[in-house]
N, CA and C atoms of all chains as a GROMACS GRO file, in nm:
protein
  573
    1UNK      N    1   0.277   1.504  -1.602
    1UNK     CA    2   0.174   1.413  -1.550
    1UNK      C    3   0.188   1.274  -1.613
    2UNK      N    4   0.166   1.158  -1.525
    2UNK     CA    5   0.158   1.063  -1.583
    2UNK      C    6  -0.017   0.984  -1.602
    3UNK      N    7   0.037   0.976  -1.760
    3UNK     CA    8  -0.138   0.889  -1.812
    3UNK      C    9  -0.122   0.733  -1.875
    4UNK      N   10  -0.115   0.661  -1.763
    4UNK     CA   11  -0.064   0.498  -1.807
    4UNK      C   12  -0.210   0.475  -1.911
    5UNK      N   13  -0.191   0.316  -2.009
    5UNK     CA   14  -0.269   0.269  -2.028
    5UNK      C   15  -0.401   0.190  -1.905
    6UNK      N   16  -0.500   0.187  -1.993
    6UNK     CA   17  -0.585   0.071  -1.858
    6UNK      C   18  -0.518  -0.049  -1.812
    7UNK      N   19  -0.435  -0.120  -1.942
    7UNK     CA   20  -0.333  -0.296  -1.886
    7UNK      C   21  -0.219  -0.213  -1.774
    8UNK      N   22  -0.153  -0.052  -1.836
    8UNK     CA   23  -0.028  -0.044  -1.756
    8UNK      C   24  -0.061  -0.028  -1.568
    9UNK      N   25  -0.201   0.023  -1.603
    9UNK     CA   26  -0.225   0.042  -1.443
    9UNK      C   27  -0.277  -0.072  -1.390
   10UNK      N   28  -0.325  -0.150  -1.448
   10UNK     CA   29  -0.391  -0.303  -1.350
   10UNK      C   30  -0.204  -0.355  -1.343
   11UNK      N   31  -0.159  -0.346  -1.408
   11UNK     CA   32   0.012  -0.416  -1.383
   11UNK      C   33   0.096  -0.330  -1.270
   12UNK      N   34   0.085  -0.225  -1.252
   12UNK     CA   35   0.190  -0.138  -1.176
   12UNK      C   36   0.070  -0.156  -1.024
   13UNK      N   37  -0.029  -0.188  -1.046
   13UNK     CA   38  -0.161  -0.184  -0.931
   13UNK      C   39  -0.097  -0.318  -0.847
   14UNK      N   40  -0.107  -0.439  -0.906
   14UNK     CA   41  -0.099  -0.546  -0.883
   14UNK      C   42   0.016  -0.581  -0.852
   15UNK      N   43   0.148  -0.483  -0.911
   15UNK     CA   44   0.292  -0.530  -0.877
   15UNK      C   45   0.306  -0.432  -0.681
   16UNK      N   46   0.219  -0.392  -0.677
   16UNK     CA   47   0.290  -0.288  -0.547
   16UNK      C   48   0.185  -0.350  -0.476
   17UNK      N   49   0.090  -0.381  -0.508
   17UNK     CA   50  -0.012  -0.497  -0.400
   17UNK      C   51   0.070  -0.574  -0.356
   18UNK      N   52   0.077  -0.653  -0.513
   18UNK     CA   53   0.125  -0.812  -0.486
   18UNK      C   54   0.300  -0.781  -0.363
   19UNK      N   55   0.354  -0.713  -0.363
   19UNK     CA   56   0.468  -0.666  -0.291
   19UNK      C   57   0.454  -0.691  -0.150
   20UNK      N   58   0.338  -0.560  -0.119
   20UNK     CA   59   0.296  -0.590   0.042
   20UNK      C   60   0.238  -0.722   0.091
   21UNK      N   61   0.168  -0.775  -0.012
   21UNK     CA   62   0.070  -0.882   0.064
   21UNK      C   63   0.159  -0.990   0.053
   22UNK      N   64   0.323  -1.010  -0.026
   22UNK     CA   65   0.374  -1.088  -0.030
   22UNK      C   66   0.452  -1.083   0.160
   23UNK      N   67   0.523  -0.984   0.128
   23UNK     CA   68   0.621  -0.988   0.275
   23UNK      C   69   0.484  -0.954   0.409
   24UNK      N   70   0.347  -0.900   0.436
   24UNK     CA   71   0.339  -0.926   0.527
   24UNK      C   72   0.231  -1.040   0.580
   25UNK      N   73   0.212  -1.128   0.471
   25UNK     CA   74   0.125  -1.233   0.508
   25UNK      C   75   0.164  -1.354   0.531
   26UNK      N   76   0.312  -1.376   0.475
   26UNK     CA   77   0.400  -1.442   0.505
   26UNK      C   78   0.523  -1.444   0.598
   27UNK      N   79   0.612  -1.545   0.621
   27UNK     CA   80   0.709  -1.544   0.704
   27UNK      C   81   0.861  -1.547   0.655
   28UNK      N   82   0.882  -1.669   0.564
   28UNK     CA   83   0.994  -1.661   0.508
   28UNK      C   84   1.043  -1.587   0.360
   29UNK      N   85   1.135  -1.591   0.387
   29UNK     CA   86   1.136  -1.478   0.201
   29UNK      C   87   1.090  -1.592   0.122
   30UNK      N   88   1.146  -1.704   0.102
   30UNK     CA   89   1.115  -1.824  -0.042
   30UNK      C   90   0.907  -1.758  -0.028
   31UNK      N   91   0.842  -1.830   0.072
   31UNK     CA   92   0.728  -1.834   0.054
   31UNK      C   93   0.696  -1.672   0.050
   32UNK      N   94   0.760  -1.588   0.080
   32UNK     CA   95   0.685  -1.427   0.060
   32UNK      C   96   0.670  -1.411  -0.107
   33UNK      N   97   0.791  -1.439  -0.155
   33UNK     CA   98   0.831  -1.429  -0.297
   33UNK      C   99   0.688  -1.512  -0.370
   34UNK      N  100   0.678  -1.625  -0.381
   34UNK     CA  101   0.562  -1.720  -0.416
   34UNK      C  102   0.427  -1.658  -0.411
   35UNK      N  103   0.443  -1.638  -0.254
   35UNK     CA  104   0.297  -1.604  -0.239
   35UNK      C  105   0.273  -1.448  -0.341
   36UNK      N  106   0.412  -1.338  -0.342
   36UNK     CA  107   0.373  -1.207  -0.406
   36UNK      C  108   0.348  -1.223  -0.571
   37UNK      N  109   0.413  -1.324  -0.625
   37UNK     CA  110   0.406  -1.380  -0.772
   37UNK      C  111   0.260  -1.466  -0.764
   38UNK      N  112   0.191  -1.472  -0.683
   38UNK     CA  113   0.088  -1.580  -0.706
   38UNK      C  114   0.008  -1.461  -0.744
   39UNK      N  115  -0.038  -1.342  -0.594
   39UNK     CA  116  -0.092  -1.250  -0.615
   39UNK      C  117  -0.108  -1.174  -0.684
   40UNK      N  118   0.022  -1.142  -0.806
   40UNK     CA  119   0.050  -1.053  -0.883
   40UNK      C  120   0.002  -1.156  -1.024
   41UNK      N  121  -0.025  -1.273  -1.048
   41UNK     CA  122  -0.088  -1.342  -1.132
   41UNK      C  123  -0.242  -1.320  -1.116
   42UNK      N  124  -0.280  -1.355  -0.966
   42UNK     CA  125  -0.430  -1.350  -0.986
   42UNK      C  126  -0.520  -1.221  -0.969
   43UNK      N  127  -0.414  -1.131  -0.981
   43UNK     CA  128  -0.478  -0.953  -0.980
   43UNK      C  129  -0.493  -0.934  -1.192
   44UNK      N  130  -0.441  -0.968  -1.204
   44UNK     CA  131  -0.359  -0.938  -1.346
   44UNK      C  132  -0.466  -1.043  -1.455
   45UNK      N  133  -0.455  -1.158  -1.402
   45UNK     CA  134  -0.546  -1.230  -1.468
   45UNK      C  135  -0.671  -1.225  -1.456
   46UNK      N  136  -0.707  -1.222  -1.338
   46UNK     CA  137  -0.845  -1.132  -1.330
   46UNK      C  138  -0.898  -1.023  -1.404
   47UNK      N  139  -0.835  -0.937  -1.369
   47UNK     CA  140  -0.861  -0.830  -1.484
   47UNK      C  141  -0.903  -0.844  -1.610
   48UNK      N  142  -0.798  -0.919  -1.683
   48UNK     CA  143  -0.822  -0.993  -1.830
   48UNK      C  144  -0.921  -1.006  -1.835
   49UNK      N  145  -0.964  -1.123  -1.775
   49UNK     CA  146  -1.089  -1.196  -1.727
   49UNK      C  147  -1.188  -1.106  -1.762
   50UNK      N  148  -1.178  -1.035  -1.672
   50UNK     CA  149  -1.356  -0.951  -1.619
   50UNK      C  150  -1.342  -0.897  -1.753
   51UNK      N  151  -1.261  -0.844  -1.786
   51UNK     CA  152  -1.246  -0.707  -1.930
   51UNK      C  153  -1.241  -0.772  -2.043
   52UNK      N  154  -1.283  -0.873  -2.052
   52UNK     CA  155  -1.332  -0.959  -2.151
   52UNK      C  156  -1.448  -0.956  -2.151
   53UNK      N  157  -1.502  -1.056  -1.998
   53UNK     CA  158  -1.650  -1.066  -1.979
   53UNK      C  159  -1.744  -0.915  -1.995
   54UNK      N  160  -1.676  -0.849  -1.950
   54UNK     CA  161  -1.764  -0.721  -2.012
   54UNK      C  162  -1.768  -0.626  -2.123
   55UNK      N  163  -1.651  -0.675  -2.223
   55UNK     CA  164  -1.705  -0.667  -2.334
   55UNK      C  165  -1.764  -0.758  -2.411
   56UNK      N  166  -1.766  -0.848  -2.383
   56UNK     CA  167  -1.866  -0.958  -2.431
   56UNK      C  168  -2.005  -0.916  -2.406
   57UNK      N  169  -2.034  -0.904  -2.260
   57UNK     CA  170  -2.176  -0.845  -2.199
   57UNK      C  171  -2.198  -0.714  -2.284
   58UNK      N  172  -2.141  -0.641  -2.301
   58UNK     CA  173  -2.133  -0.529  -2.388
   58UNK      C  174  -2.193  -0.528  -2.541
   59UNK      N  175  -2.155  -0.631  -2.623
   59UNK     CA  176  -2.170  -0.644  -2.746
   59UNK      C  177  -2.324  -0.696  -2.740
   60UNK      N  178   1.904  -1.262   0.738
   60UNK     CA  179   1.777  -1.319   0.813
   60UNK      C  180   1.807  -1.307   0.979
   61UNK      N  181   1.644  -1.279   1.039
   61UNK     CA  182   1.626  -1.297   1.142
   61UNK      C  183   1.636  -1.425   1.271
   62UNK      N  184   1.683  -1.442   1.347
   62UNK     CA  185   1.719  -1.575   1.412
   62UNK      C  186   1.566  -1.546   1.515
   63UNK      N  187   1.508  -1.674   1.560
   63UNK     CA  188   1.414  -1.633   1.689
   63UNK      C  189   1.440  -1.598   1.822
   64UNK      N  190   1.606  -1.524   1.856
   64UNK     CA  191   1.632  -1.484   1.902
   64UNK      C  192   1.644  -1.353   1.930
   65UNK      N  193   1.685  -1.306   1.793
   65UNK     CA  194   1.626  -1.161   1.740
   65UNK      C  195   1.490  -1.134   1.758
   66UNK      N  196   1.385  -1.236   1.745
   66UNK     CA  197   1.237  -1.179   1.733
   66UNK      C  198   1.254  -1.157   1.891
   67UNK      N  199   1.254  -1.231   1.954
   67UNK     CA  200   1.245  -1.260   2.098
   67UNK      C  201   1.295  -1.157   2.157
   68UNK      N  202   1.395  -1.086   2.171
   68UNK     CA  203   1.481  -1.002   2.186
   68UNK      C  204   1.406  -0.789   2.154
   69UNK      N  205   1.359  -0.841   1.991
   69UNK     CA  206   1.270  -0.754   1.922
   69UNK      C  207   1.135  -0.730   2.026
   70UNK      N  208   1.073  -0.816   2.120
   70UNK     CA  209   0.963  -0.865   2.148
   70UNK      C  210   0.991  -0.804   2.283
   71UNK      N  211   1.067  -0.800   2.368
   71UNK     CA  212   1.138  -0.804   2.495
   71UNK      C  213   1.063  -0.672   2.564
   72UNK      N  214   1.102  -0.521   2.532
   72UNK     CA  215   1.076  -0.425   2.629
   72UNK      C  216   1.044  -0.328   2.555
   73UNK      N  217   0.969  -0.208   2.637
   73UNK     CA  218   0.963  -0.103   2.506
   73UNK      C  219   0.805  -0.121   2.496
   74UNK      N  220   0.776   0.032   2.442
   74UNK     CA  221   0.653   0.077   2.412
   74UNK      C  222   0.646   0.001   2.284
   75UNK      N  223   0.517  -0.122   2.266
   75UNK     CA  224   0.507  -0.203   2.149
   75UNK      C  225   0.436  -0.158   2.038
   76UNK      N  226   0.374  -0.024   2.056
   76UNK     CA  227   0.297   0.034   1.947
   76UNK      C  228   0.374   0.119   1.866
   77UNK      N  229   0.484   0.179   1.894
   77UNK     CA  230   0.576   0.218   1.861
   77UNK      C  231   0.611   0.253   1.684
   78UNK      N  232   0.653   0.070   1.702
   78UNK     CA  233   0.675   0.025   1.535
   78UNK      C  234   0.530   0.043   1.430
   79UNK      N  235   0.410   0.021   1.503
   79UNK     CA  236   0.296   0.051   1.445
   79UNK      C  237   0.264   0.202   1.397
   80UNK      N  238   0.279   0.307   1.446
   80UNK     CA  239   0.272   0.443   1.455
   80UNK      C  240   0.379   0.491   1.363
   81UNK      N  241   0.469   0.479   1.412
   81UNK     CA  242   0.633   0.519   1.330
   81UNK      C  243   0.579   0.421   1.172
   82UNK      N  244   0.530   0.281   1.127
   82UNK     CA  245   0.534   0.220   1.035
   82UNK      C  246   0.410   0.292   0.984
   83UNK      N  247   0.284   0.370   1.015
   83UNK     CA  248   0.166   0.487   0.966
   83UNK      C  249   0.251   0.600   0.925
   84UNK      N  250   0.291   0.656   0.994
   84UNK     CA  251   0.344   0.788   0.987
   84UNK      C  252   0.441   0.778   0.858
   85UNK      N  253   0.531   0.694   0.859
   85UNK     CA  254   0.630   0.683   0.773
   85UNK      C  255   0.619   0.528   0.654
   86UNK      N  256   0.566   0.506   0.556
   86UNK     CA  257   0.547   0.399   0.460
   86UNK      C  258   0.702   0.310   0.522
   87UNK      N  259   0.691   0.200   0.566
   87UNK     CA  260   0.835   0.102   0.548
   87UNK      C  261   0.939   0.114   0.672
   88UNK      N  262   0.906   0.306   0.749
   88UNK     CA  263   0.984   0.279   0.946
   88UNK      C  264   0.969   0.229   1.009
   89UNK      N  265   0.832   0.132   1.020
   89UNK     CA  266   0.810   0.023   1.133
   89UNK      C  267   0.897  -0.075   1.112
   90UNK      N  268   0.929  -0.141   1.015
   90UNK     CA  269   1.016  -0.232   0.991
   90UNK      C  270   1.143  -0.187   0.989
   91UNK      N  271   1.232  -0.059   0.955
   91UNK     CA  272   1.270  -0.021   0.969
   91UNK      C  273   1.364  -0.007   1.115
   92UNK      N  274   1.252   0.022   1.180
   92UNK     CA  275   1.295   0.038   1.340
   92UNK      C  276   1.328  -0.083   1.408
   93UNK      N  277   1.284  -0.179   1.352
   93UNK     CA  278   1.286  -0.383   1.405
   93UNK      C  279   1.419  -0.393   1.328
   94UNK      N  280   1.457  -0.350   1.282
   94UNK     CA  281   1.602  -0.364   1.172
   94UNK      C  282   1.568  -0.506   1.058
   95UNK      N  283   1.444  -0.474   1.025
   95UNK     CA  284   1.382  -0.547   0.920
   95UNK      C  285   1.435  -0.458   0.786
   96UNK      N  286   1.562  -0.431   0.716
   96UNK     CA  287   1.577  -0.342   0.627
   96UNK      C  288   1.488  -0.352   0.507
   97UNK      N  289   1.524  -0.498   0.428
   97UNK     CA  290   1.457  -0.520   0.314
   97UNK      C  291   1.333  -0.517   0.326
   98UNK      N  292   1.270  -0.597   0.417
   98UNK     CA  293   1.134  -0.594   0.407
   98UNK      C  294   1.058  -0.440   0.379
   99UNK      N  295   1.135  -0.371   0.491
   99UNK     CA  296   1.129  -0.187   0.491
   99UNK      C  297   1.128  -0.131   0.383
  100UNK      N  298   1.293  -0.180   0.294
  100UNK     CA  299   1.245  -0.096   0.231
  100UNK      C  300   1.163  -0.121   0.054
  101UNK      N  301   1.152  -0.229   0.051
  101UNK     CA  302   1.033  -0.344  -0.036
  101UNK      C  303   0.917  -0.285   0.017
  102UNK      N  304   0.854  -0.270   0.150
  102UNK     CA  305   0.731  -0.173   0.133
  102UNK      C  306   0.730  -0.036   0.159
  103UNK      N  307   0.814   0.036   0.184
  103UNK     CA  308   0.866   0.167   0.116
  103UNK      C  309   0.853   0.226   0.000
  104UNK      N  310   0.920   0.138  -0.089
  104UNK     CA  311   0.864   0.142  -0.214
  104UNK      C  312   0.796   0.125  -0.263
  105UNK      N  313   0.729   0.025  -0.255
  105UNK     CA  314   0.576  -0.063  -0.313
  105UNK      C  315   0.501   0.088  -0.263
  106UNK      N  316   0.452   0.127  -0.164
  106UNK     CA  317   0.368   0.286  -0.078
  106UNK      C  318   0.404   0.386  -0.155
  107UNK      N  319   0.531   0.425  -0.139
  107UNK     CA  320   0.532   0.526  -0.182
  107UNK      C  321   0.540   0.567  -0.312
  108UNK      N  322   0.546   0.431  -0.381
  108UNK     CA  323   0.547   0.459  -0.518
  108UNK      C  324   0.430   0.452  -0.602
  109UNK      N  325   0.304   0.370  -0.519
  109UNK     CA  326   0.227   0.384  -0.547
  109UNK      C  327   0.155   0.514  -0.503
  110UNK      N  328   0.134   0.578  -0.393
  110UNK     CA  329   0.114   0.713  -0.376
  110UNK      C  330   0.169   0.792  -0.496
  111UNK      N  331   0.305   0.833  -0.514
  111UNK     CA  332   0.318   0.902  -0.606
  111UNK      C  333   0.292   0.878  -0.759
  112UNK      N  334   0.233   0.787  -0.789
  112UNK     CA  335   0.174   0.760  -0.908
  112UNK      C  336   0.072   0.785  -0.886
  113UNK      N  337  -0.001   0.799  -0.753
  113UNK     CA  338  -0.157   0.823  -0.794
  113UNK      C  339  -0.179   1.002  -0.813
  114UNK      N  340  -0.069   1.063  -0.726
  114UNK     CA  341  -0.055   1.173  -0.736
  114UNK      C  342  -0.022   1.211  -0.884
  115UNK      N  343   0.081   1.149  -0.939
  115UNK     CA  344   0.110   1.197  -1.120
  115UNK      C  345   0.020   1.194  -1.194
  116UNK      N  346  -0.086   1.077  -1.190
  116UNK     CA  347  -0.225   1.045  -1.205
  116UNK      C  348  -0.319   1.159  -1.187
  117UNK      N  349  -0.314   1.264  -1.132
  117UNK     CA  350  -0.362   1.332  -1.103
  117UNK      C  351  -0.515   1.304  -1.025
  118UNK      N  352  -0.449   1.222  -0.922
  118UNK     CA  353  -0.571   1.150  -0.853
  118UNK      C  354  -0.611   1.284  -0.737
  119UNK      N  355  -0.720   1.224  -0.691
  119UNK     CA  356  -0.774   1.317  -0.571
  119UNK      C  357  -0.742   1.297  -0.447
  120UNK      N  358  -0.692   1.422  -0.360
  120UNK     CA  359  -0.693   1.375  -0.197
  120UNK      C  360  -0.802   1.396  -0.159
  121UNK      N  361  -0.890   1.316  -0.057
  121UNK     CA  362  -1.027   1.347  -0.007
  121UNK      C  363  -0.971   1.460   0.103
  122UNK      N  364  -1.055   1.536   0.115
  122UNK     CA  365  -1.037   1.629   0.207
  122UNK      C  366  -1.150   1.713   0.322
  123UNK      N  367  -1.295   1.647   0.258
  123UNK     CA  368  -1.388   1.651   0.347
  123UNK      C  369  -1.433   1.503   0.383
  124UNK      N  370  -1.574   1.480   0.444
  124UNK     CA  371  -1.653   1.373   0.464
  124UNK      C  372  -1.787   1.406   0.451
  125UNK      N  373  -1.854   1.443   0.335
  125UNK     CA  374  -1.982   1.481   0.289
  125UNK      C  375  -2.057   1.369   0.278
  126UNK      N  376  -2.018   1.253   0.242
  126UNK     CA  377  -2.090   1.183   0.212
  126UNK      C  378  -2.073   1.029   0.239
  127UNK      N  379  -2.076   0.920   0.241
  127UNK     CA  380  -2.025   0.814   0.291
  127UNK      C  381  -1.904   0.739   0.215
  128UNK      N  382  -1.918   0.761   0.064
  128UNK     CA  383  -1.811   0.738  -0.034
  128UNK      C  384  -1.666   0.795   0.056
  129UNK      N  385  -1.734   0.938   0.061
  129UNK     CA  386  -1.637   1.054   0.077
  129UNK      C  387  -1.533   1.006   0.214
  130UNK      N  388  -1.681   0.941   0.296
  130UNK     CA  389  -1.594   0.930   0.431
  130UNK      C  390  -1.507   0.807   0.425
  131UNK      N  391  -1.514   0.746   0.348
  131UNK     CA  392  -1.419   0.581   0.333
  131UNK      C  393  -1.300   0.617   0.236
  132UNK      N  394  -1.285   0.680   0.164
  132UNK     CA  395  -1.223   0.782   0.086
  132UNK      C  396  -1.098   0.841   0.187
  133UNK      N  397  -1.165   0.940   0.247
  133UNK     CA  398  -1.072   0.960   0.329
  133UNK      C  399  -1.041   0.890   0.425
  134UNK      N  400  -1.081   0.807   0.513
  134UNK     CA  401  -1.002   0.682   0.590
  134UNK      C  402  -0.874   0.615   0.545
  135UNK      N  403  -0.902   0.564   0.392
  135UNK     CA  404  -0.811   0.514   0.295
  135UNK      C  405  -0.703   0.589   0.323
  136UNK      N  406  -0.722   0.734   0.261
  136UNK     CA  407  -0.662   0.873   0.222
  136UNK      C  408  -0.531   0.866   0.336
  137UNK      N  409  -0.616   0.876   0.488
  137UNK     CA  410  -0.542   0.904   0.623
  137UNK      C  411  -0.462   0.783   0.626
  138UNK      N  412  -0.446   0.644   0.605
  138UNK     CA  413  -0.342   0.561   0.584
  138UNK      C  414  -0.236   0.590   0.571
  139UNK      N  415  -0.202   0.696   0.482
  139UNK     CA  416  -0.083   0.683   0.406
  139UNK      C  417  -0.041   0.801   0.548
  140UNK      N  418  -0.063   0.829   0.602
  140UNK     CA  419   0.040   0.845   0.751
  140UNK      C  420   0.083   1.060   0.692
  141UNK      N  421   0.185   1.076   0.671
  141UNK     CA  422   0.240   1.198   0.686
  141UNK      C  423   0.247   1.276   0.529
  142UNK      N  424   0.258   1.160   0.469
  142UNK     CA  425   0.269   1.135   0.302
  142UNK      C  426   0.080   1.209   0.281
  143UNK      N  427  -0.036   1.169   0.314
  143UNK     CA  428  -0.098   1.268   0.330
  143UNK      C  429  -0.148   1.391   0.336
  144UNK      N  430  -0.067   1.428   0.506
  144UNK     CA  431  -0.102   1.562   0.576
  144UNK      C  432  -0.009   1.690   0.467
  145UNK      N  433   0.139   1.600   0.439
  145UNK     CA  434   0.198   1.703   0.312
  145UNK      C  435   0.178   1.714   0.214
  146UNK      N  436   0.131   1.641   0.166
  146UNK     CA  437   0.023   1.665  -0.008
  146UNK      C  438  -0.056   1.763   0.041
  147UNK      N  439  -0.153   1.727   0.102
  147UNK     CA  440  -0.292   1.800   0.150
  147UNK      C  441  -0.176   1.959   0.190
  148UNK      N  442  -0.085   1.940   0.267
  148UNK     CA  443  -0.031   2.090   0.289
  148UNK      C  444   0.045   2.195   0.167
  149UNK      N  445   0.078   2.058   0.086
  149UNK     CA  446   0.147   2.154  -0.023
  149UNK      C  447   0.023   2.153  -0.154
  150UNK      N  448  -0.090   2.097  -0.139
  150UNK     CA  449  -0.182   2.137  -0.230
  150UNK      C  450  -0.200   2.011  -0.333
  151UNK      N  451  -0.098   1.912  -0.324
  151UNK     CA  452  -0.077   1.794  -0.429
  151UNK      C  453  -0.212   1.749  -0.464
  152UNK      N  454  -0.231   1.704  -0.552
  152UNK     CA  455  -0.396   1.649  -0.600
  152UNK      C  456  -0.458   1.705  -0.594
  153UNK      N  457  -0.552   1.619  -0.749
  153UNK     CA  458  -0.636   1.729  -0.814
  153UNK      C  459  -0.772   1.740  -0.715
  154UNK      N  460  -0.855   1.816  -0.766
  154UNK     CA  461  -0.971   1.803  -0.688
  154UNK      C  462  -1.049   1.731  -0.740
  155UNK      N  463  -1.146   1.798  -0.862
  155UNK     CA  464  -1.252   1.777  -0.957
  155UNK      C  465  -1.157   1.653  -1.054
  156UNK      N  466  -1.191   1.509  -1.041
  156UNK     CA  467  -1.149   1.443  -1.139
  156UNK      C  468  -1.154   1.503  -1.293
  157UNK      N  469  -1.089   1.486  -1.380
  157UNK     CA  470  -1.102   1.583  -1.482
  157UNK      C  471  -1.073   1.454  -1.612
  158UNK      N  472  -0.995   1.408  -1.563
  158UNK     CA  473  -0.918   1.277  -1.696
  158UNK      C  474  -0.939   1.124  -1.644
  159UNK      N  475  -0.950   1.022  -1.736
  159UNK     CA  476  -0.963   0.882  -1.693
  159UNK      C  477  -0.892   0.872  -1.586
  160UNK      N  478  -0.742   0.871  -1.578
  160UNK     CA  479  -0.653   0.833  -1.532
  160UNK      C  480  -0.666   0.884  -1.379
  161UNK      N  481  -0.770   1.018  -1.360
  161UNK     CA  482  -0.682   1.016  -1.225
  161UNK      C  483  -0.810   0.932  -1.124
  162UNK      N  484  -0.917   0.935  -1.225
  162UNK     CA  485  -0.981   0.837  -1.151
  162UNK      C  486  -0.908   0.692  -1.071
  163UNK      N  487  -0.841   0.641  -1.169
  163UNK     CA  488  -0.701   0.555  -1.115
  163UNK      C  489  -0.640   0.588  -1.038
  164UNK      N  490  -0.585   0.740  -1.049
  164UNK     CA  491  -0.489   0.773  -0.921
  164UNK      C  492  -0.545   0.806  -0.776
  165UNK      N  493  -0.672   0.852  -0.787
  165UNK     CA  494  -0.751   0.840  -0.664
  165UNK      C  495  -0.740   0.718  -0.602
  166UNK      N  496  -0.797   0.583  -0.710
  166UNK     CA  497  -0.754   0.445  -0.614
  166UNK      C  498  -0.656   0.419  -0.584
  167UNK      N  499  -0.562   0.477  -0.696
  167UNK     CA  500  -0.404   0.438  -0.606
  167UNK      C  501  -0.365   0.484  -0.492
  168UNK      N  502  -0.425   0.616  -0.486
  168UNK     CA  503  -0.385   0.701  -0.310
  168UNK      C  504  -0.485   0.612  -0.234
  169UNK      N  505  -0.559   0.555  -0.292
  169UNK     CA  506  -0.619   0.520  -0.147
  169UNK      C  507  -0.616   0.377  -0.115
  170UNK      N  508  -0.555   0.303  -0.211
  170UNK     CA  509  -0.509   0.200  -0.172
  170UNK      C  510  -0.344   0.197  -0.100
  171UNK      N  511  -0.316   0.286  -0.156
  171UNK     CA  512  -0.160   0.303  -0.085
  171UNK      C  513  -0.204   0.321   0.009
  172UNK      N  514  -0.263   0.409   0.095
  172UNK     CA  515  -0.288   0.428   0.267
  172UNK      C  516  -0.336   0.275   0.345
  173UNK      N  517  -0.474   0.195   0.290
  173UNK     CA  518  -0.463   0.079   0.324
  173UNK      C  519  -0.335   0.000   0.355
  174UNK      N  520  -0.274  -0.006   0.206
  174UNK     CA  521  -0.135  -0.097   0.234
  174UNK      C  522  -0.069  -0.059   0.348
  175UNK      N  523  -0.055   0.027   0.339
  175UNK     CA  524   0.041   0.103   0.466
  175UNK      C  525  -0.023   0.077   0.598
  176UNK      N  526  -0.164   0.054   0.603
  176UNK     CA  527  -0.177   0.024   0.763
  176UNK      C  528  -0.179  -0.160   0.790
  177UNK      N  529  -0.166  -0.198   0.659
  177UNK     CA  530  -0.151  -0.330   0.647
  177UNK      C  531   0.024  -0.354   0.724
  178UNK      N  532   0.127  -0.250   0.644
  178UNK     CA  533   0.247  -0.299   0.670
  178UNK      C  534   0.312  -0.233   0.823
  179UNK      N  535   0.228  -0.167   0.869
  179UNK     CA  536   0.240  -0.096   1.026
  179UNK      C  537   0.156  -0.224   1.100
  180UNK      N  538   0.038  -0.254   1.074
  180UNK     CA  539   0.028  -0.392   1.211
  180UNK      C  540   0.131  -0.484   1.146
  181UNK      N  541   0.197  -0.538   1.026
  181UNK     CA  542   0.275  -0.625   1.053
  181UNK      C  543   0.400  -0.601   1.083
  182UNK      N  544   0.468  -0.458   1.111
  182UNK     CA  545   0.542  -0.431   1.255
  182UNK      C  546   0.488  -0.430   1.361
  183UNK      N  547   0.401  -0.425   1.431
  183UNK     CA  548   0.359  -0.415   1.510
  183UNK      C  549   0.371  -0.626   1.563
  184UNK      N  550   0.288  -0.650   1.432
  184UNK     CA  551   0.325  -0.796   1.455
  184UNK      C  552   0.425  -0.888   1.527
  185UNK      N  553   0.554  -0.819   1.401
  185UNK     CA  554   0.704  -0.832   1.410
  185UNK      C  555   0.757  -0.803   1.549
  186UNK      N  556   0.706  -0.704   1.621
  186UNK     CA  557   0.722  -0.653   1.746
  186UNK      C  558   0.646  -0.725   1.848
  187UNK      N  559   0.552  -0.753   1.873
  187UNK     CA  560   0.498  -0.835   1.952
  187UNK      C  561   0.591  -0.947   1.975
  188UNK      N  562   0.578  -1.020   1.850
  188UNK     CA  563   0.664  -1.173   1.838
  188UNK      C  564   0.585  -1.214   1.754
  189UNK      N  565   0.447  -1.186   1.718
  189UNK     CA  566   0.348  -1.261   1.639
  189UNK      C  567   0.409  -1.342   1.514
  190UNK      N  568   0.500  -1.226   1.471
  190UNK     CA  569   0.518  -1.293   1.329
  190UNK      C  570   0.699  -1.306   1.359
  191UNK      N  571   0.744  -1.388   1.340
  191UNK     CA  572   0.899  -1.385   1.281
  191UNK      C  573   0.958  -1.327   1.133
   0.00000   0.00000   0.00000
């Protein structure tokens, strides 16, 4: 069985998102590529984000 | 790469739902069938690899509709096309969440089925002409 960390699964989450939403929301490869690295930043950074803010809210 | 002659051509005759159905049933054959290879098999992988991680995960297949969670659950679930109906036939996934993780792998199965009906209309797209 596999038991990722909480970072390894928001990363392996966001890399197979960011994949699809790259090639089918786009047209050319240059901009599919861009757009899947943008996505795969703002899944990833988000995360951070929130999982900060709620341990902050937490404390 | 595709020329807009190829799309055009792609676009021409033929049952157009085709690539949509074949791209459900199978993660990455809709594109596949357009002789879109890479794209195919870039979401081939991206699906099915996320499916089978949610499965290692020991995520859940929904398998009733008790409840409204339950029923969006399985909608998700039915996405993933055939990859599904053979889990569910060979027993794959857990039932009773039991560990953090497969809570994860539940979302992963059920975001993999989304994706997948995401990358079947954009054969379907590809097939129309919509998209080049």
């Amino acid at each position: 069985m596999f038991h990722p960390s909480h970072f390894a699964a928001v990363v392996l989450f966001a890399l197979f998102a960011s994949v699809v939403f790259g090639i089918t929301q786009r047209e050319t490869p240059r901009r599919m590529v861009y757009y899947g690295i943008y996505c795969f930043v703002l899944f990833t950074a988000s995360a951070v984000v929130l999982s900060w803010l709620m341990f902050l809210i937490a404390r | 790469m595709a020329t807009t002659q190829d799309n055009n051509a792609a676009a021409g005759s033929g049952f157009v739902y085709l690539p949509l159905i074949v791209g459900w049933l199978v993660p990455g054959a809709g594109h596949f069938l357009l002789r879109k290879w890479g794209r195919g098999a870039f979401l081939a992988a991206s699906i099915l690899g996320m499916f089978v991680m949610g499965i290692a995960m020991q995520g859940k297949l929904y398998g009733g509709a008790h409840d409204i969670l339950e029923i969006l659950g399985l909608a998700g679930d039915l996405g993933n096309g055939l990859l599904y109906f053979v889990s569910r036939a060979l027993g794959l996934g857990a039932d009773p969440v039991q560990v953090t993780t497969a809570d994860y792998g539940t979302r992963f199965i059920v975001v993999a089925g989304l994706l997948n009906v995401i990358a079947a209309v954009d054969a379907h797209n590809l097939r129309t002409g919509r998209k080049s």
